[in-house]
Backbone as CSV, one residue per row, in Angstrom:
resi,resn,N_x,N_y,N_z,CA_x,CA_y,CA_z,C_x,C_y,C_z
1,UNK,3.979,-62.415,-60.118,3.460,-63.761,-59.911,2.842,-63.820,-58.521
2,UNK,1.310,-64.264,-58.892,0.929,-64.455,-56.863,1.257,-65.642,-56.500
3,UNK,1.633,-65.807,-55.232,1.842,-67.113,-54.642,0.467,-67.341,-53.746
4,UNK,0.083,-69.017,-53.414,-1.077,-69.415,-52.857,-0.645,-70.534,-51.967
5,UNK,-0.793,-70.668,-50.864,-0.347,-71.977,-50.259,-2.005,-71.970,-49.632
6,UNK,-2.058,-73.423,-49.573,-3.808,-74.458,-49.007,-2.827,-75.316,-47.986
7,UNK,-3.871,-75.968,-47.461,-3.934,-76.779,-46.368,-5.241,-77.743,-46.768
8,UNK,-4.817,-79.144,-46.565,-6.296,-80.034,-46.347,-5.651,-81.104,-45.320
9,UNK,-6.686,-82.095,-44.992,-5.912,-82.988,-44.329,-6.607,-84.539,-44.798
10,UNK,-5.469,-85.365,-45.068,-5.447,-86.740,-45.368,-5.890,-87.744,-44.454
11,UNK,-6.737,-88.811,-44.915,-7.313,-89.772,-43.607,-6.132,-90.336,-43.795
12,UNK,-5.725,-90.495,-42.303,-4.791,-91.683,-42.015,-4.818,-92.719,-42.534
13,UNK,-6.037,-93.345,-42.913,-6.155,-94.624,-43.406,-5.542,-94.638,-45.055
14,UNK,-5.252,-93.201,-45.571,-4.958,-93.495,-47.164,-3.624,-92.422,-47.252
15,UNK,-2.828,-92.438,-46.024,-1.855,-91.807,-46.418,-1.022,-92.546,-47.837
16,UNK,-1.041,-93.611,-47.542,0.272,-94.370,-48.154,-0.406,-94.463,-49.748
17,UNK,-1.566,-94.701,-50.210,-2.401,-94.520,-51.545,-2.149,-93.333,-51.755
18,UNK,-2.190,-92.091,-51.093,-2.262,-90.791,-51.518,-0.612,-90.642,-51.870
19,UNK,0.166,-90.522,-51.592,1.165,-90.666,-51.657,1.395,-91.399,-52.725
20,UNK,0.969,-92.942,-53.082,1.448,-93.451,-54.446,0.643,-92.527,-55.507
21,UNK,-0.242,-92.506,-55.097,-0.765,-91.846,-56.278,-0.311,-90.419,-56.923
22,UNK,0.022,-89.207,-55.939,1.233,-88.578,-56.353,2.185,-88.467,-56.550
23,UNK,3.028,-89.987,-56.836,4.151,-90.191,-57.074,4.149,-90.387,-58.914
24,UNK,3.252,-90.590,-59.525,2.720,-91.020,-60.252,1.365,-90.507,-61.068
25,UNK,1.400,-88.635,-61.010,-0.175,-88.421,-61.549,-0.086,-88.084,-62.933
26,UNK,-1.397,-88.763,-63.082,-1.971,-88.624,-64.790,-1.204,-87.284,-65.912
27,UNK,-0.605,-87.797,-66.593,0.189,-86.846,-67.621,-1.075,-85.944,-68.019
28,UNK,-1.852,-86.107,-68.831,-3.434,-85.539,-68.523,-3.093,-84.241,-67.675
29,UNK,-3.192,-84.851,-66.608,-3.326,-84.092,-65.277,-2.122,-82.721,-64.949
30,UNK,-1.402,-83.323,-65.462,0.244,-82.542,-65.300,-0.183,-81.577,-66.327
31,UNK,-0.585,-81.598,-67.924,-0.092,-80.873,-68.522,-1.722,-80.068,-68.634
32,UNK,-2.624,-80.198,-67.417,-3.676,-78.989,-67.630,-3.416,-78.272,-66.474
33,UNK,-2.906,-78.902,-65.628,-2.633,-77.744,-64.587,-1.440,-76.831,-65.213
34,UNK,-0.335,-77.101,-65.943,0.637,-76.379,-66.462,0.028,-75.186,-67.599
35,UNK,-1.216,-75.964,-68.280,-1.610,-75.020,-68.873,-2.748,-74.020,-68.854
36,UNK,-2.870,-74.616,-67.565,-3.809,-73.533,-66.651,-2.996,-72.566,-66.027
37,UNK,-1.603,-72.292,-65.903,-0.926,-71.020,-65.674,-0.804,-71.575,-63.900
38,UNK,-0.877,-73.038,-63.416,-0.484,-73.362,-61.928,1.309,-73.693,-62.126
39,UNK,1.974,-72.508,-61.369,3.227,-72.954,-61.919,4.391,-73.323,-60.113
40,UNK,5.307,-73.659,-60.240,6.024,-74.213,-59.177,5.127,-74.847,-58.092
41,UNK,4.062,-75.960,-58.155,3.260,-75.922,-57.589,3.478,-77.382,-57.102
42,UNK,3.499,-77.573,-55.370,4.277,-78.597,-54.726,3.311,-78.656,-53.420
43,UNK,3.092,-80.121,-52.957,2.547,-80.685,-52.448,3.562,-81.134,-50.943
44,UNK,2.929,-80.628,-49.483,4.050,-81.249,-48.892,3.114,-82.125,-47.854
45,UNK,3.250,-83.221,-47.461,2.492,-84.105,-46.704,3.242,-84.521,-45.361
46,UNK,2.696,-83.952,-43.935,3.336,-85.038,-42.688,2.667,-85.915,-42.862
47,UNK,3.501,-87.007,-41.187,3.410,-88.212,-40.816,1.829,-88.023,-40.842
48,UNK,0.956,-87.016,-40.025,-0.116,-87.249,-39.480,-1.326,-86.602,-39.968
49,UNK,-1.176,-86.679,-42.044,-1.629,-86.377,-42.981,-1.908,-84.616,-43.308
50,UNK,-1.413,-83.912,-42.345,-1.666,-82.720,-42.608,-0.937,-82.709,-43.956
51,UNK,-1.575,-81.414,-44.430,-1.728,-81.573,-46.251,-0.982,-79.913,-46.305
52,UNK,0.495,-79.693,-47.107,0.412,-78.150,-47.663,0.132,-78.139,-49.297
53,UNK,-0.444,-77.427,-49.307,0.121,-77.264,-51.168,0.488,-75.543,-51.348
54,UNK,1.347,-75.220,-51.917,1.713,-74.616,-52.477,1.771,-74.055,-54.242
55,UNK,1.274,-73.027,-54.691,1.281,-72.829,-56.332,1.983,-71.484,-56.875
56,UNK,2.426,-70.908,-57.933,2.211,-69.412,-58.267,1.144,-69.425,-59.409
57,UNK,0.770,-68.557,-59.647,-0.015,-67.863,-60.749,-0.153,-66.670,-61.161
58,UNK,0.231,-66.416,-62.367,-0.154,-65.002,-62.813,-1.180,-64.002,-62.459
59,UNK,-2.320,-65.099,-62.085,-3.892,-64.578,-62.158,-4.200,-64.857,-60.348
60,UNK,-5.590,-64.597,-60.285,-5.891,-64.945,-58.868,-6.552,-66.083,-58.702
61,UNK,-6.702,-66.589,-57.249,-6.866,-68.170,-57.401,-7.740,-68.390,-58.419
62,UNK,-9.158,-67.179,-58.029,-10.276,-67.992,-58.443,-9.996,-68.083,-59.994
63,UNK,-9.800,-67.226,-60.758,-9.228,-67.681,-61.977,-8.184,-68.964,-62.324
64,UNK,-7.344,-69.343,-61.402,-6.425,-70.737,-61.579,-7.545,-71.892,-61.436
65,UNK,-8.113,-71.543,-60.237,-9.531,-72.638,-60.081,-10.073,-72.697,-61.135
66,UNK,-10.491,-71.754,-61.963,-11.493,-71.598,-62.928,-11.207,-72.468,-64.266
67,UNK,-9.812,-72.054,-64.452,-8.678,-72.662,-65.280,-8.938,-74.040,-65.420
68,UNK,-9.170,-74.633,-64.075,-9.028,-75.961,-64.199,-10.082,-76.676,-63.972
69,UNK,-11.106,-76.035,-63.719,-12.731,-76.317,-63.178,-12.595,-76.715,-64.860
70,UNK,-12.106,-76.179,-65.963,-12.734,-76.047,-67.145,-12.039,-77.217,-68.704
71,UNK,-10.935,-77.965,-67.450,-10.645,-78.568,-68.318,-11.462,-80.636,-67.648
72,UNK,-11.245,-81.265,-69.170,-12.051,-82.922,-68.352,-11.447,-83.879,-67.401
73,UNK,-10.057,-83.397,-67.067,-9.610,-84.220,-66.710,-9.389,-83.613,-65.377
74,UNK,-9.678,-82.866,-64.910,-9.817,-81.871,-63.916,-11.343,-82.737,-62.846
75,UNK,-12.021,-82.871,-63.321,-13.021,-83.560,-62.554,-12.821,-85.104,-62.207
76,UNK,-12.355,-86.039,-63.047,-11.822,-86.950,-63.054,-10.838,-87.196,-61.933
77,UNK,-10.196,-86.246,-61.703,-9.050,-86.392,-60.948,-9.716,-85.567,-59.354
78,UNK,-10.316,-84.981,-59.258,-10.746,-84.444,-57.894,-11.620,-85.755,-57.209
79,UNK,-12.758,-86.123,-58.632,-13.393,-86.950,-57.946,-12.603,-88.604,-57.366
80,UNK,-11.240,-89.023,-58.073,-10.427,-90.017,-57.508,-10.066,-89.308,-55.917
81,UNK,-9.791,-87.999,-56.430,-9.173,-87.560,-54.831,-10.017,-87.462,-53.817
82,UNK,-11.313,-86.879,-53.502,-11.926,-86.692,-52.564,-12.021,-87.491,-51.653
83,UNK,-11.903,-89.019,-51.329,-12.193,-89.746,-50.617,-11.062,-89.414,-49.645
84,UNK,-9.881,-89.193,-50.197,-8.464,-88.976,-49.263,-8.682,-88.379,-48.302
85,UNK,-9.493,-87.504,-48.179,-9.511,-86.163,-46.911,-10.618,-85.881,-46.383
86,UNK,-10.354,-85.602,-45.052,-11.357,-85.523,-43.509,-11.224,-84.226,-43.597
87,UNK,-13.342,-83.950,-43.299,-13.521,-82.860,-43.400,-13.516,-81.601,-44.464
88,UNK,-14.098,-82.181,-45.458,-13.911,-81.591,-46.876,-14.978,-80.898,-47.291
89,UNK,-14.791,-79.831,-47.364,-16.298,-79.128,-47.851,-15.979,-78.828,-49.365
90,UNK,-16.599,-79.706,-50.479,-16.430,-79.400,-51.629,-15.094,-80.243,-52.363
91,UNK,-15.223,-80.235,-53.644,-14.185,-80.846,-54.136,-12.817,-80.322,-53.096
92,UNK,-11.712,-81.239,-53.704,-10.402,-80.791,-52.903,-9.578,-79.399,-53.615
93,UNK,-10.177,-79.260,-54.789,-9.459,-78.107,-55.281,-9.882,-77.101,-54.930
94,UNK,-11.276,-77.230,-54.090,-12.195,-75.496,-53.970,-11.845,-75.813,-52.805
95,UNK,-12.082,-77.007,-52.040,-12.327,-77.127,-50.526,-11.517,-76.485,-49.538
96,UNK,-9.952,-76.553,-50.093,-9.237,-76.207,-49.017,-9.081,-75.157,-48.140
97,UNK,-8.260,-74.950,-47.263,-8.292,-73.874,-46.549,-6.914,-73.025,-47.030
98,UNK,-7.326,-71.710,-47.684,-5.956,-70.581,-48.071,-5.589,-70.369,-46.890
99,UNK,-3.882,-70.356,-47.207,-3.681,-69.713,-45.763,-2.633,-68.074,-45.976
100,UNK,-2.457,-67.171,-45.167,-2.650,-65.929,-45.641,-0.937,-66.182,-45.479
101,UNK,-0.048,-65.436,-47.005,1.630,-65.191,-46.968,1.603,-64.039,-45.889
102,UNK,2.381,-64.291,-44.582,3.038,-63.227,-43.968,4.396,-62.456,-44.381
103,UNK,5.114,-63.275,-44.772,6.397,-62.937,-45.245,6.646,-63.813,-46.429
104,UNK,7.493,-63.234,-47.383,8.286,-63.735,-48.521,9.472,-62.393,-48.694
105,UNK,10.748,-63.622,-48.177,11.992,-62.770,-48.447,12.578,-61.908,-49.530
106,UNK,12.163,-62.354,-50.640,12.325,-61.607,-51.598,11.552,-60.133,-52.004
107,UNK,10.236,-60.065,-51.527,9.666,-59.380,-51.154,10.661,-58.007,-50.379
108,UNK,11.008,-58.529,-49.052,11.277,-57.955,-47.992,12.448,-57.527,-48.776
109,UNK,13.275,-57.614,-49.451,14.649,-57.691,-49.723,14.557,-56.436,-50.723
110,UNK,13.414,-56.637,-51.446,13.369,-55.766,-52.343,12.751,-54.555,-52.151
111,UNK,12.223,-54.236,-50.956,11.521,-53.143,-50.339,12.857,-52.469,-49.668
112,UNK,13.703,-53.404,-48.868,14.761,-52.709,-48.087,15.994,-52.095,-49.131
113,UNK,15.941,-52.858,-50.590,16.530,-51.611,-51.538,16.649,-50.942,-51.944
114,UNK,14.795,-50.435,-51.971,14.289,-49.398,-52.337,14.097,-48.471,-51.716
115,UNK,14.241,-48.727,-50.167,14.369,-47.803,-49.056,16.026,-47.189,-49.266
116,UNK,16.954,-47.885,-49.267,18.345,-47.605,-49.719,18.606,-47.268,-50.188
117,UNK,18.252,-47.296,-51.532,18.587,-46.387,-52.534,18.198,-45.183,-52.641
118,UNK,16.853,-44.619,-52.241,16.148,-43.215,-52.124,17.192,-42.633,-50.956
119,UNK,17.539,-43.042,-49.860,17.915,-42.708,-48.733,19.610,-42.134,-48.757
120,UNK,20.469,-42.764,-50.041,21.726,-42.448,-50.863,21.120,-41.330,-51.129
């Protein structure tokens, strides 16, 4: 499974809309990203709108993107979102900024067993 974490950032002025509105998104919406293969995929927001998101996927982004570029409710829902965020080049689903995994423990955990065990 690859993991993907983004970054965007929220105008201050619509934290509190952005926020209701993901308290609350379109069933629609829920069950094409699920069936676009976007799985454990979580949204974390500060006080001062910086934006994480987090996803896994089987496939690579641009294929998860692609996934969802391709369903209708997928446009519908970017174009409600775009207004939320400063400095956006492109819808919010292409726009963001990837940011690169340095570490994942499980990862690490499972390399240092495999070192262990050869080394027995």
């Amino acid at each position: 499974m690859n993991r993907y974490c983004f970054q965007l950032q929220v105008a201050a002025e619509h934290l509190d809309e952005y926020r209701r509105r993901h308290a609350a998104v379109w069933p629609d919406m829920l069950h094409a990203l699920q069936d676009s293969g976007w799985h454990n995929y979580s949204l974390f927001l500060r006080q001062d709108g910086l934006l994480i998101g987090y996803f896994e996927s089987e496939g690579t982004l641009e294929q998860a993107q692609s996934a969802m570029a391709g369903t209708d409710v997928n446009e519908r829902w970017q174009s409600e979102m775009a207004r939320f965020f400063v400095d956006l080049d492109g819808a919010p689903d292409t726009g963001f900024l990837v940011l690169d995994e340095i570490f994942h423990l499980e990862d690490q955990l499972a390399s240092t067993a495999d070192k262990e065990s050869t080394a027995s």
